[in-house]
Steps between C-alpha positions, in 0.01 A plus 500: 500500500577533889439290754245625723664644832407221817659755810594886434600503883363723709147514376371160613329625838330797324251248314380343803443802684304658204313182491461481849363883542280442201343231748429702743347809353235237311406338803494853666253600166295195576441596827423880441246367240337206756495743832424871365432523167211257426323545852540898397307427144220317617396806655467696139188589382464236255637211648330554875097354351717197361691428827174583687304227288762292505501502872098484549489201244755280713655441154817337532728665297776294446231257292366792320821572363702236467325192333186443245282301687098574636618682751670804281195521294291521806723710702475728149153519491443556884739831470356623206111472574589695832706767332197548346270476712723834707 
């Protein structure tokens, strides 16, 4: 069995460039995503009555999704009755 190889030479730089582009292009992605891509879908036809409710209702969204209390049941409840309602 061989010893696994610590240094081949010349090779030791490319890692950390890979790594370091690999960075970048997924903080680029992120910010594609934030800044164009989800301000451009909540204009689609099926999202726009949600964002519009959600907007109307004063619901704050970052309650409604990220914990279980009152709130996200209300905040539920208020966006469905006035999808309804439309």
């Amino acid at each position: 069995m061989d010893a696994p190889k610590e240094n081949q030479g010349g090779n030791h730089g490319h890692g950390k460039l890979k790594g370091w582009i690999g960075l970048a292009a997924g903080v680029a992605l992120v910010w594609v995503m934030a800044s164009i891509v989800l301000p451009w879908g909540q204009t689609l036809p099926h999202i726009r009555p949600v964002m519009e409710a959600i907007a109307d209702s004063n619901v704050d969204t970052g309650t409604y999704w990220y914990s279980q209390c009152e709130n996200t049941a209300v905040a539920q409840m208020h966006i469905r009755n006035t999808l309804r309602n439309q």
